[in-house]
N, C-alpha and C positions, 0 to 999 in steps of 0.2 A: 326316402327314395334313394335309391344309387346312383348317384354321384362317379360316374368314369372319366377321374380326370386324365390332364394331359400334360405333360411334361417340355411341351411345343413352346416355343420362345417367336414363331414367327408366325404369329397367328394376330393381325394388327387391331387397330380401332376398329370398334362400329361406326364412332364420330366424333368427327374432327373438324373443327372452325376456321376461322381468322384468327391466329395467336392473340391472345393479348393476357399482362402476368396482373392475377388480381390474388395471388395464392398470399394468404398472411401466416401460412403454420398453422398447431397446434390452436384452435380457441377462434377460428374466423377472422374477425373484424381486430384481436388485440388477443395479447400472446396469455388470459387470463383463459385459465377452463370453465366450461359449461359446468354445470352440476345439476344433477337431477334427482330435484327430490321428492320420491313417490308418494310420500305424504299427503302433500298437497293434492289438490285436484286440480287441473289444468282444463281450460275448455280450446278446442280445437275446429274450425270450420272448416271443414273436408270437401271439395270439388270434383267427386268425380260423375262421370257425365259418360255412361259407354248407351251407344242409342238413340242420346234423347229422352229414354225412359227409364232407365238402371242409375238409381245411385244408393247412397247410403242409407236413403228412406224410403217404405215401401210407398210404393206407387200408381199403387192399380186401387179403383173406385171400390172395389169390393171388401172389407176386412177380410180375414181369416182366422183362423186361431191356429198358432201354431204348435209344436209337437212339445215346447215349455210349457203349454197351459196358457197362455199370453193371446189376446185380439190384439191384431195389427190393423189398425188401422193409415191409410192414406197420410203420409207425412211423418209417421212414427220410425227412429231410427229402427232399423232393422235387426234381428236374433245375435248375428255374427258380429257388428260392431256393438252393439250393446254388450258383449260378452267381453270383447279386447276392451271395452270402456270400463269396465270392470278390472279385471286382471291389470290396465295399467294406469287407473284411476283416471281416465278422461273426459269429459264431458262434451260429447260431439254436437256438429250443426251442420246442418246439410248446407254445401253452397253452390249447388250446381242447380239448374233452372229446365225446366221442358222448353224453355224458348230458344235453347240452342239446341240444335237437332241431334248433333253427334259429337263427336269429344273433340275433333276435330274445331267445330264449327265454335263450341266454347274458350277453345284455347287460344285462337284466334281473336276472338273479342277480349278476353283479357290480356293478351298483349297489346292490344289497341287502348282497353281502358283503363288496365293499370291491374296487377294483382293485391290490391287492398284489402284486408280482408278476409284474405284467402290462405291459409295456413298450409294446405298439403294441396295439388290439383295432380290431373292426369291431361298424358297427349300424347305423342312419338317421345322419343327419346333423344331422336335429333331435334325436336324443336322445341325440348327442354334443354337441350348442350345448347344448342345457338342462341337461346335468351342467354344459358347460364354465362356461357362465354362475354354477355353484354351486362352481366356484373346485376341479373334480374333471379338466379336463384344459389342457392346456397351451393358451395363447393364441399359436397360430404366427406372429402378429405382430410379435411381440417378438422372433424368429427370424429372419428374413427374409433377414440377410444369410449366414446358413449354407446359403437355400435360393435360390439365384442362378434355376434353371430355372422352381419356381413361380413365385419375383416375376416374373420376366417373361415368363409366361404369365397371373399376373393384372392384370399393366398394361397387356399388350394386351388384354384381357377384362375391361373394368371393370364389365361387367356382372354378370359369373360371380363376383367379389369380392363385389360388392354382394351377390350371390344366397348367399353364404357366411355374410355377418356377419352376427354377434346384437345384440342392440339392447344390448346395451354395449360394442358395436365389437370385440368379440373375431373371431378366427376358430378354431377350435376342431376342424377335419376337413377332409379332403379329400376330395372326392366321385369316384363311378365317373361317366362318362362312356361309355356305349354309343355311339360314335362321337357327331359332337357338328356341328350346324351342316350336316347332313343329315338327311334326308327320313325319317318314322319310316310313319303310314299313307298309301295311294297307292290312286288306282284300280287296279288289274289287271286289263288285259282281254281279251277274245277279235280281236288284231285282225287274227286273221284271218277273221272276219266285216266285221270292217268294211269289210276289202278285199274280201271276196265280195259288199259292195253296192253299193260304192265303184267299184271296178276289175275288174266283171264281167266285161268283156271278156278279163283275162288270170290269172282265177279260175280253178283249176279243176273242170271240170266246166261252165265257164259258159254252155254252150250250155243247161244246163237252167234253164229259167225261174223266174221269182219265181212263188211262190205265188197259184195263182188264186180258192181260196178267199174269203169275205166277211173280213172283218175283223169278227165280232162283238164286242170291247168296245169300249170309251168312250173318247174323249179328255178325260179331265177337266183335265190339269195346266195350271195359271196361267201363264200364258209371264211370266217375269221380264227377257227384254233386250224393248226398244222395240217399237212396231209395225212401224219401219221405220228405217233407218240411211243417213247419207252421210259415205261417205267417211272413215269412224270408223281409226284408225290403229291398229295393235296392232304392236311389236317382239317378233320371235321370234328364234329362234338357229337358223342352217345349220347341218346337220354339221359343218362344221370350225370350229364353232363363234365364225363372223364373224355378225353379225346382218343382217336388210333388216328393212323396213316391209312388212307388209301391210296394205291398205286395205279396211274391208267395207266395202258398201251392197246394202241390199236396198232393193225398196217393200212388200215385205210378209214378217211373221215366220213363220218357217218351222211353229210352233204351228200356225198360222191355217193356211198350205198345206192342213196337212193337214187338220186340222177341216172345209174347207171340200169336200175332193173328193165329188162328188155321188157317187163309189160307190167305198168302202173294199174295198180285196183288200188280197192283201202284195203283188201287181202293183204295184198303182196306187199304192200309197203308197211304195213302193221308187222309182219313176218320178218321181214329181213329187218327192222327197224328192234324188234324185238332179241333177235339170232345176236345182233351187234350187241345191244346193252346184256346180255348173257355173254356175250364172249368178253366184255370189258369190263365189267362190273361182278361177274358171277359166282366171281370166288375172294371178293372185296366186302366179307362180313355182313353182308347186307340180307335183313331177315325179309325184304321184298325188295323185287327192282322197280319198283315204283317210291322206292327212298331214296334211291339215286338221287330222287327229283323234289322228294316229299320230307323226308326223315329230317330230322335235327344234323343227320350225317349226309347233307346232300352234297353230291361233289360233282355233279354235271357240269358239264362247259356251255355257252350259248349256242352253237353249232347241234349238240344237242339237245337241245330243249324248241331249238326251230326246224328240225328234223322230226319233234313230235308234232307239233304244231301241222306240220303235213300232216301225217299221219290223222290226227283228228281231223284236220280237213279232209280227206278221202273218205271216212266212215261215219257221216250222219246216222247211217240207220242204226247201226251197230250202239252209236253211243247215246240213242231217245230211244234203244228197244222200253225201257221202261214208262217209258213216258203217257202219263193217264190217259192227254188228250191226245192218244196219236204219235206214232214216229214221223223223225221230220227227214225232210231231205238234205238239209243243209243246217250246219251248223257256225258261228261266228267266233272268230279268235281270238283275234284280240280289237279290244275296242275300250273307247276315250269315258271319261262319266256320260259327258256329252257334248253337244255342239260349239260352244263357246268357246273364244282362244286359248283360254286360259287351261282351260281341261283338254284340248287338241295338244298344248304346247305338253303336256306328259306324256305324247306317244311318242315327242323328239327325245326327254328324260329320261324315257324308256332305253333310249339308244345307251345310259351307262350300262345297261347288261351286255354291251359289247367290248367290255372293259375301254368307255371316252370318259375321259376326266374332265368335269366344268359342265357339265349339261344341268346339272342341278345344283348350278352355284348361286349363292345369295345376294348379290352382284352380277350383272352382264354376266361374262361366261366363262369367269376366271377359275384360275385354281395355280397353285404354287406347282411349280417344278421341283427337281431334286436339286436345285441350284439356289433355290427360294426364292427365285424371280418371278413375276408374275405373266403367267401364259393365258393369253384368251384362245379357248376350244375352240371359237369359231375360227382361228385363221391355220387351221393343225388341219394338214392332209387327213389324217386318220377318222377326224371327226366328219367332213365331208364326206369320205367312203361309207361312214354310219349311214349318212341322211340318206346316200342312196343305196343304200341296202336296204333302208326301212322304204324306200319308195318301190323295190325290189318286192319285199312281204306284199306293200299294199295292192300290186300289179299281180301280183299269184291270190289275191281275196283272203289273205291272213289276216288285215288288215278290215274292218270293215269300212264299206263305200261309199263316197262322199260325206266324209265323216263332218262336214261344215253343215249339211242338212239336218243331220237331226237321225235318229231311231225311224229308220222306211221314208226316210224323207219328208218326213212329217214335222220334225222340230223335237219329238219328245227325247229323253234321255234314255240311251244306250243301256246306261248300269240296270236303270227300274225297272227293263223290259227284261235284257237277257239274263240278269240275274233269277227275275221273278217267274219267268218265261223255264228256264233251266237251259238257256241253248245258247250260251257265251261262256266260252272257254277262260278269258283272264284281263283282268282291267289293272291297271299299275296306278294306285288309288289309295286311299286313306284304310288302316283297316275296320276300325273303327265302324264308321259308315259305309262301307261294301258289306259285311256281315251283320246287318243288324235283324233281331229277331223276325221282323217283319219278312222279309227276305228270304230269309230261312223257311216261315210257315209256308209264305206262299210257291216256293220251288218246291219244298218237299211236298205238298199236295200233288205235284206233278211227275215226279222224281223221286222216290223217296229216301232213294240213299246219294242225296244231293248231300255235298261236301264242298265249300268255297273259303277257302283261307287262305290265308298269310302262307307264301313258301319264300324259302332262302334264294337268295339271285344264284345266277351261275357263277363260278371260278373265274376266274381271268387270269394274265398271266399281266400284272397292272406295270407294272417295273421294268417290263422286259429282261427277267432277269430268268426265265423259267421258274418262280416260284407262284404258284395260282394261291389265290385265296378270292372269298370272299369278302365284300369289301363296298359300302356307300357314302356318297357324303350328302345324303338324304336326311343328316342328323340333329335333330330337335336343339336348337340353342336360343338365346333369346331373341325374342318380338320387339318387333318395331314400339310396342306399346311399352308403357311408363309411367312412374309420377315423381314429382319433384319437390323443395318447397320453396317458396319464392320467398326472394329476398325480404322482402315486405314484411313477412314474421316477425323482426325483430322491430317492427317500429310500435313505441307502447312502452309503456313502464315494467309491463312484463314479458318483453319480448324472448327471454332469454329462458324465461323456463318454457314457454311455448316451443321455441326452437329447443330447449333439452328434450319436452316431451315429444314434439314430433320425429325426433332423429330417433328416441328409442320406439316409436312407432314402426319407424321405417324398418328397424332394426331385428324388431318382435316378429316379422313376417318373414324374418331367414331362422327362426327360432324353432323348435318341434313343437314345441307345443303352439307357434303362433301359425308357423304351417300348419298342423292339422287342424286346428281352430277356423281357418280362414278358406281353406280346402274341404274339409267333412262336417263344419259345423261344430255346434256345442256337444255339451255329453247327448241332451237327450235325442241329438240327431246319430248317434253309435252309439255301436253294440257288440263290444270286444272287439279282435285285432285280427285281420287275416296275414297273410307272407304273402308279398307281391314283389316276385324277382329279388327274391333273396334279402327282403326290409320287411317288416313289421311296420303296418300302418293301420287304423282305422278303418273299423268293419262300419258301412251305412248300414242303417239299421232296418228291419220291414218296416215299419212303419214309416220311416221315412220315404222309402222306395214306393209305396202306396199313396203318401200324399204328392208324391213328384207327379204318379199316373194322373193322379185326381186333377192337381190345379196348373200341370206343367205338359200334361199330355206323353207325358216318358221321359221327357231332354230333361234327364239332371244337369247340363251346365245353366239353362234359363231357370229350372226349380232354383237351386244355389243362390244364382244373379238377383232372380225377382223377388224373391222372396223371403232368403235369409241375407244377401248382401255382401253372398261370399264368393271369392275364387273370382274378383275382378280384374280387368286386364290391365293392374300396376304391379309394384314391383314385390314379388314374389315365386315360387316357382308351383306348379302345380302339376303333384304327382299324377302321371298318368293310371298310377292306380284306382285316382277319382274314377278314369275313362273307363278302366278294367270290370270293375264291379257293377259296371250299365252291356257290357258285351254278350251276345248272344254266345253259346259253348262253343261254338266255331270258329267266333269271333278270339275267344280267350285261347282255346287251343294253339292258334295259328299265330297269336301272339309269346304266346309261351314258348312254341318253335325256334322262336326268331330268340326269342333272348337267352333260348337255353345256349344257344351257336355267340351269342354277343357275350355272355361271361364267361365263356368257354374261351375266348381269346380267339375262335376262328372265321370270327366274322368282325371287319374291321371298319370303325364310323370313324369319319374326317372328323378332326381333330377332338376326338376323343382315345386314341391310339396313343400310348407312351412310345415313342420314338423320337430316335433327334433328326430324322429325313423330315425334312419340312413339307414333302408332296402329300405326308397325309396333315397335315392342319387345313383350317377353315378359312378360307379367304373371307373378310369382313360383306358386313350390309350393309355399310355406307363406306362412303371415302371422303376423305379432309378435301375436294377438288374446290379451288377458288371461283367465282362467278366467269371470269378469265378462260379458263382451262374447261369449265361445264361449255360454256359458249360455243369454243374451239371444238372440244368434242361433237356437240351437236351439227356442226354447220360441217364439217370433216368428215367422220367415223361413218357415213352413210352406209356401209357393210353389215350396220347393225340392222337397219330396217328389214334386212332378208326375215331374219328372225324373230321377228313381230308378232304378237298373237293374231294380228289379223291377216299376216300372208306364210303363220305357221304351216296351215293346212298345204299348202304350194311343195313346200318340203316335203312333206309325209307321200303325196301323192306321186310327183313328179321329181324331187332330188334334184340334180342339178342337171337336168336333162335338158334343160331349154323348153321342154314343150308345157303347154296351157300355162302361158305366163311367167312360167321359172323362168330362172336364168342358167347359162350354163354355167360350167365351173370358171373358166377364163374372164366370163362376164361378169362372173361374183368377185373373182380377185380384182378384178379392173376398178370396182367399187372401192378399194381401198384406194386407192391414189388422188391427190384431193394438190391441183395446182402445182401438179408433175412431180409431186411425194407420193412418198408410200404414210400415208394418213397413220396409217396403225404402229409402226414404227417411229415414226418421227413426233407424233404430237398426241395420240389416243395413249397409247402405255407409257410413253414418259410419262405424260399427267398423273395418271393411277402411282406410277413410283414415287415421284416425288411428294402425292396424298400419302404414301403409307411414311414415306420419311418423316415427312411432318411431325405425325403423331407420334415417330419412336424418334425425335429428338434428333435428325440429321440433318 
């Protein structure tokens, strides 16, 4: 996989404890080395437990025969560790039980009953640090040299190291990595609307006109780029991924355009909306202006792209002319997966396409300044003018309405409806599962040159410095999830080769051949080698793809899990090429877009960027904060509850307007003051600073 490292020094822990020094050097417990020798066979009782139902033995009432030739039955170690038991001579034992429900629910009983027993287990990563720090699992440090392929994936990754260690320099797990240093949420969009406003001419159906109708709502939204631009530079990426310059200028913001037309149709504002992107774009190399918005070269601003977003709002009929069952009158914008906080709180995430830094930080709402201090978006003017602008779209019906109810007020999901439906313009969503075949079949029965992919966000000018680019920190790094090995390994006459073989276990799964082993299965699960973003990796094979439909229903990640034992969520990283080769051609197109713009160097992920400006690294997923300082926070910080996934929807709707239960903006600041302080100043950010101190030794 491609590995985009980063050169960033202020990119801190994931996590960090109560200090305390248990560090002995080189060899653990005494300054004498491990030695590991493969000769031998070593037997290993492995814990991992994702479910309740997923571990290292298959598990389901029914045999199979697998694609070796092999019946699996109930209890029988699985394809993929049978395979690493092989290559590193081990003789495995399942130690995880269905009587713990989830991995969680296991990890917690064995710190109650003791890890006896138990040679490798899974859980968080922080509550393998906070055993480890109580002197309950091995410091992999003092290992290093039995694990050649980690060290030198965490010396290119000094960031990832940092994000491991506990504040008394232990490392103590090894995290999953859902592909790592690529793109996690995206726009998806309809673009072939855009090219039905765009490139009417060779639309089809495009003899029929834009909507002649009035345009009854409002343009409320704040236009956020200038009133007018010269000569402003933005580097994009060609298809073949060589870059040019394009150059805007306008004299007047596309906002204002429209605002200003003496008489709103979906005509007139397709037209003049059209007149603008040919006057700004039209002589900027562009083989359609619907690349502005779509190409690998897209260089649009968000002022433009919510100037489109009218404009499809104005012309329902114009954009279902095709539509089997009927043209509709009204078509939706933008909208959430669905009802639920958690999918509501990406319509505020959304808000980084207004160039606001911290809306999708892995932590509360931080993000590093160019000072390298840590700033929370929520207390930044700039990012409050977001909410209400996004409460602004939601009050013009960009937005679809009452998005706390459900799809028609019914409860069901947005995505399955206007997706499958063809009459939802753009969700900010995985892409993965926005495109998947299914989807596909069902809108193009309706639609048939239905188009929903991955497009590049808009420019911003993120620095204030007049320089736009593209740019999220929406970017794939490691998961909460883990596995360790507890200290208890070494008790036993032969604890010492057990702990060599399990550190070169750990070790084998930063390997290429133990990554694609553990990732795509054995050989007879591939079938030669595709290029995915520019790596050679492992083709799944038809037949493996036919037995997934069979006994896994299509989800290659549950076929893998259930059935061969692989691409568990421990320490490993897992190419998203697995993901690639399950994507409908939409789905892959639209990801191919996105990374031809990510190697091209003009599309930039938080802290995966080589720079020494600290504003682009990754502010951590946990913080070192004491019981002390969590406490203070919680009983203080009360500014944070605005932003709750359960009074998310309040934002979106209402901003900081005061009405239907918001607060206004004076009544949200007044929330920070806590016993005639300013809460956020005096004791919420101190805490976070002196957590990141901790861990880098101040």
């Amino acid at each position: 996989m491609k590995r985009i490292l980063t050169v960033l020094t202020l990119v801190f822990a994931l996590v960090g404890l109560a200090a305390c020094d248990n560090t002995n050097g080189d060899g653990g417990n005494d300054d004498e080395k491990l030695v590991n020798d493969a000769t031998k066979n070593v037997a290993l009782n492995v814990a991992i437990n994702y479910q309740g139902n997923n571990f290292i033995t298959y598990n389901k009432d029914t045999p199979y025969v697998a694609l070796n030739g092999k019946t699996y039955s109930k209890g029988d170690i699985m394809p993929i560790w049978e395979a690493i038991g092989e290559n590193l001579n081990i003789n495995f034992s399942n130690g995880s039980s269905s009587s713990d429900e989830n991995t969680n629910a296991q990890f917690t009983r064995l710190v109650t009953e003791g890890f006896d027993g138990i040679d490798l287990v899974n859980g968080t990563g922080a509550g393998i640090a906070e055993q480890g720090v109580a002197g309950k699992f091995i410091d992999l440090n003092d290992y290093m040299y039995l694990m050649p392929n980690l060290e030198a994936f965490l010396t290119a990754n000094p960031a990832i190291k940092q994000s491991m260690t506990s504040a008394d320099g232990g490392v103590y797990f090894t995290p999953y990595f859902d592909g790592i240093g690529e793109i996690e949420l995206m726009q998806v969009a309809r673009i072939d609307w855009i090219t039905d406003i765009l490139d009417k001419e060779n639309a089809p159906q495009g003899t029929v006109d834009f909507d002649s109708e009035a345009y009854t709502g409002s343009i409320s939204y704040v236009k956020t780029n200038p009133n007018s631009m010269t000569d402003v530079k933005v580097t994009v990426a060609n298809a073949d991924g060589t870059t040019r310059v394009v150059s805007k200028t306008y004299a007047k913001n596309v906002i204002d355009v429209l605002k200003d037309l003496p008489t709103k149709t979906g005509k007139t504002m397709a037209e003049a909306f059209i007149a603008y992107m040919e006057d700004v774009y039209g002589d900027q190399g562009y083989a359609s202006l619907a690349d502005v918005f779509v190409g690998t070269d897209a260089s649009y601003h968000v002022d433009e792209m919510i100037a489109l977003m009218y404009v499809l709002k104005a012309n329902p009929k114009y954009l279902t002319r095709e539509h089997s069952d009927g043209i509709k009158s009204s078509v939706e914008v933008l909208y959430p997966r669905d009802k639920s906080g958690s999918r509501l709180l990406n319509l505020v995430r959304f808000g980084e396409t207004f160039g606001i830094r911290g809306v999708m930080s892995r932590n509360e709402y931080f993000y590093y300044g160019t000072d390298g201090k840590l700033v929370d978006t929520r207390t930044q003017a700039k990012t409050l003018d977001m909410v209400d602008n996004l409460s602004n779209l939601y009050g013009d019906g960009l937005i679809v309405q009452n998005p706390e109810l459900g799809f028609e007020g019914g409860g069901g999901s947005f995505r399955d409806n206007l997706v499958k439906e063809a009459t939802g313009f753009m969700g900010f969503d995985f892409n993965a599962s926005s495109t998947t075949t299914g989807y596909v079949t069902s809108a193009t029965a309706i639609d048939s040159t239905f188009r929903n992919e991955a497009i590049l966000p808009p420019v911003n000018d993120w620095l204030g410095d007049g320089n736009y680019f593209h740019f999220t920190e929406s970017s794939r790094s490691l998961k909460s999830e883990a596995w360790g090995i507890p200290s208890t390994i070494l008790d036993g006459s032969n604890g010492k080769e057990k702990l060599a073989r399990a550190l070169v276990l750990v070790d084998y799964l930063y390997s290429t051949e133990g990554e694609n082993l553990f990732v795509f299965g054995p050989d007879e699960w591939q079938d030669g080698t595709i290029m995915y973003n520019g790596v050679e990796i492992p083709k799944i094979s038809d037949a493996a793809k036919a037995q997934r439909d069979e006994l896994a229903g299509g989800n290659m990640i549950n076929y893998y899990r259930q059935y061969l034992g692989g691409t568990m969520p421990v320490g490993h990283i897992r190419t998203l090429g697995l993901e690639y080769q399950t994507l409908s051609d939409q789905g892959k197109t639209g990801i191919e877009r996105i990374n031809t713009a990510v190697n091209a160097g003009v599309f930039k992920l938080a802290g995966q960027t080589e720079s020494t400006n600290p504003w682009f690294a990754q502010t951590p997923s946990v913080y070192a904060l004491t019981k002390s300082e969590s406490d203070q926070i919680a009983l203080s910080a009360t500014y944070r509850d605005v932003w709750s996934t359960e009074k998310v929807v309040l934002l979106v709707k209402y901003g900081f307007s005061g009405e239907g239960e918001s607060l206004t903006r004076n009544e949200y600041m007044a929330t920070m003051m806590y016993n005639n302080v300013n809460a956020y100043e005096t004791i919420y950010l101190p805490a976070y600073e002196r957590a990141l101190d901790r861990v880098n030794g101040k």
